[in-house]
N, C-alpha and C positions, 0 to 999 in steps of 0.2 A: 504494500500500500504506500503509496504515495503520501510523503508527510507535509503536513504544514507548513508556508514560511511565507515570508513576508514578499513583498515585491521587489526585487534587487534596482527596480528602475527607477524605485520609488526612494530607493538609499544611494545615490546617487545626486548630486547637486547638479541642476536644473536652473541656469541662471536667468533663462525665457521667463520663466515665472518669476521669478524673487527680485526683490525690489535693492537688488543691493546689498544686501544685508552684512555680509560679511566684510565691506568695504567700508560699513558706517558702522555697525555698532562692538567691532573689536578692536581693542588696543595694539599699538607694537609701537614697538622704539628701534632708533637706529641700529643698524649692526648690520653682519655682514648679509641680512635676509632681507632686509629692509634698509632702502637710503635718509628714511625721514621718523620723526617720531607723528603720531597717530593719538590723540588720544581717544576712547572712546566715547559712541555716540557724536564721533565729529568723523565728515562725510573723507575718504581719500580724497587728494587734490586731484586725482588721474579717474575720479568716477566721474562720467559722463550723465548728461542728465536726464538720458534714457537708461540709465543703470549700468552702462556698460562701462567696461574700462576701457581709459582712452590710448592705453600702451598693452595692451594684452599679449599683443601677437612679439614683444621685444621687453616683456615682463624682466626676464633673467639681465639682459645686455642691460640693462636700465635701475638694477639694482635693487628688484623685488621678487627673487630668488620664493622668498616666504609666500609670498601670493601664489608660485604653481605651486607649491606644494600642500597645499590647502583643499580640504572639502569638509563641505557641511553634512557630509551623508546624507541628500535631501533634506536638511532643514527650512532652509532658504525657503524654498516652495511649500512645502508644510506653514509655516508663519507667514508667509505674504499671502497665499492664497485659502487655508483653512482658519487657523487662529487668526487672522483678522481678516476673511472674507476677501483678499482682495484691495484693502484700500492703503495705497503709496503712503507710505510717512511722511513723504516730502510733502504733500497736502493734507494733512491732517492736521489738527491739534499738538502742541508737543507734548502734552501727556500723550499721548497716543503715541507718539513716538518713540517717546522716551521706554513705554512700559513693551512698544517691540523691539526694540535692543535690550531689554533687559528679560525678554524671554526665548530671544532667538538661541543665546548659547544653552540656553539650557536642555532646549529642543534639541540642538545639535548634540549635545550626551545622549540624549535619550535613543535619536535616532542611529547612533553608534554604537549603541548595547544592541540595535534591533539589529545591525549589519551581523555582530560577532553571534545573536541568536541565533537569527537562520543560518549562517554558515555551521553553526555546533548541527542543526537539522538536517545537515545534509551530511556529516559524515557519520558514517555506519556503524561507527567501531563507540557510538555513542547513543546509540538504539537506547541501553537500560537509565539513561536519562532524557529519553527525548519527550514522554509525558509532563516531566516537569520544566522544559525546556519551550513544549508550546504554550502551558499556561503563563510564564514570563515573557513569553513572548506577546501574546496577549493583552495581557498587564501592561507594559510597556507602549505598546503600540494606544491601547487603551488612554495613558497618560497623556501622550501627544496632542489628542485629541479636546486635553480640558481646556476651559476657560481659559482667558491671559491673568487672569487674577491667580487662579491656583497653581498653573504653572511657575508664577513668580514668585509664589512661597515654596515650591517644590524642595523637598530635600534631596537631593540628586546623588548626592554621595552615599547616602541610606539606602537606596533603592540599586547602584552602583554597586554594592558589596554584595549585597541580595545575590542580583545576580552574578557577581564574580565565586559564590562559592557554588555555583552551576556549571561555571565555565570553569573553573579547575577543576573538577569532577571528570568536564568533557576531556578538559587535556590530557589527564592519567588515562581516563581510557581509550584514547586517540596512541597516545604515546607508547601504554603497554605492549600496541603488537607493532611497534615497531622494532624488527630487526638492529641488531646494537644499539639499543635504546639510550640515546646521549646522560650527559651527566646532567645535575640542574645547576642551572646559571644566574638562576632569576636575580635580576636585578643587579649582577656582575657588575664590574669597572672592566671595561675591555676596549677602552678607547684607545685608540689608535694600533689595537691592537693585530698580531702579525697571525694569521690564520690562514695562512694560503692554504690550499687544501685540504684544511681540518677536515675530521670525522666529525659532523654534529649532529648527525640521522637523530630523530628522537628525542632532540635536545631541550630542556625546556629554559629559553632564552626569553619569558616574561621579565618587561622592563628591563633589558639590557641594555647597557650601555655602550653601543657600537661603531662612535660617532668615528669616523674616516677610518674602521679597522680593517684590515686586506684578505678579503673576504674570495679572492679569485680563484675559483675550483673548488672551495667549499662544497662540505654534500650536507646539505641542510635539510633535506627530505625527511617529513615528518615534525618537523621542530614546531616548537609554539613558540611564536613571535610576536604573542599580542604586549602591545606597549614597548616593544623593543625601539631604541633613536638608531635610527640604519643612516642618518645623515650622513654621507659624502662617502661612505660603506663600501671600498668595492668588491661589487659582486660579479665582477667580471667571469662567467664560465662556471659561475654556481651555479648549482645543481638543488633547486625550491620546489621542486613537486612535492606535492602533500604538504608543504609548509602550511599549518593552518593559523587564523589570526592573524593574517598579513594585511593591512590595507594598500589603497592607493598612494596615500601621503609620503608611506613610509618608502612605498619604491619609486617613487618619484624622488625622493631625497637621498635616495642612493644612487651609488654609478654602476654600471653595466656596459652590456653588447648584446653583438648580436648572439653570443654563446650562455648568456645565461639564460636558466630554463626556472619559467615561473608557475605557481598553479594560476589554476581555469581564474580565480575568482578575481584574479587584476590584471592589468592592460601595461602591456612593453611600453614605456615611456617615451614622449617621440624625441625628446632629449639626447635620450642614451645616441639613437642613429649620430649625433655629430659628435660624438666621441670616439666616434670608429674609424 
């Protein structure tokens, strides 16, 4: 039987709908992701006022590195067009606006938990938690859906742990049948660390710290990678099947080619091609 999950097209940001969102109501400060500070609730100077960004296509060359590597997992379009119907911030009231920037990120959690739900849904080796896995999914998706009032008392971190002690359940037993089943790493310092070819089959690399570690011919197959920083990471000629818990963001912020090998659930970066 065919299990339950959620719409993947629907966790996905979708920037036709959203009114911007991520462009006006998150902070960043300069560094090497960003050329400017931002505070929140105040609009990018490169957001155009059909929402779009006016440097998109020259993001990286221009010194907003952090902008590709960004998703709302569908937030965006959840909050512009369910949670407020629809109506632009830029003409509304600024209480109104104000109270959707301060419910967009929290949506954006939530629709983050839904991404890592149905992915636990889909793999098999997770069957004896997958009952309890559609009713938080549920739950969750459920939440998305409140008021903006109660969204912006949400306790997100309460409901975050909920289901993170789901998603370690899934991992042990994702992990168990994996052949040389890695060591655990979770939350490691492994920055700038030398890994060419590591064995990491199995490995559970939650919240590692991976930031430019050389990553090239890695066999990472099977690993849990959720919350890992793969920033600047090279994964040249790794080997990610079955990696589960990987998002976009994260391999977007790592480097590659045309020889590294990703699962189904994210998309070869069109980045990586000009590094080859």
């Amino acid at each position: 039987m065919q299990e339950e999950t959620a719409d993947l097209a629907e966790l996905r940001g979708d920037c036709e709908r959203c009114f911007g969102l991520c462009c006006v109501a998150l902070p960043f400060s300069a560094s090497a992701d960003f050329k400017i500070d931002k505070a929140a609730g105040k609009p990018c100077r490169n957001l155009r006022d059909d929402h779009r960004c006016g440097i998109h296509a020259r993001l990286r060359q221009s010194g907003f590195t952090g902008c590709t590597v960004y998703d709302c997992f569908g937030a965006g379009q959840k909050v512009s067009q369910i949670t407020f119907a629809g109506q632009d911030w830029r003409n509304a009231p600024a209480e109104h606006a104000r109270r959707m920037f301060d419910v967009f990120p929290v949506v954006r959690q939530l629709h983050e938990l839904l991404w890592y739900l149905t992915e636990a849904l889909a793999l098999p080796a997770a069957r004896p938690v997958h009952a309890d896995l559609r009713r938080a999914l549920a739950a969750t998706e459920r939440l998305t859906r409140e008021p903006a009032e109660e969204l912006a008392g949400l306790d997100v971190a309460a409901h975050r742990q909920e289901i993170n002690v789901l998603l370690l359940r899934t991992s042990e037993l994702v992990r168990a049948g994996t052949r040389g089943r890695g060591k655990n790493r979770r939350n490691a310092d492994l920055i700038g660390a030398r890994l060419k070819g590591a064995d990491l089959r199995g490995a559970d690399l939650r919240g590692a710290y991976l930031i430019a570690a050389d990553l090239t011919g890695a066999d990472l197959r099977g690993a849990d990678l959720i919350g890992a920083d793969l920033r600047d990471a090279d994964l040249t000629d790794a080997d990610l099947t079955g990696a589960f818990f990987l998002t976009q963001p994260q391999v977007d912020a790592a480097r590659g080619g045309a020889g590294t090998r990703l699962p189904g659930s994210v998309t070869r970066p069109a980045h990586w091609a000009a590094r080859l």
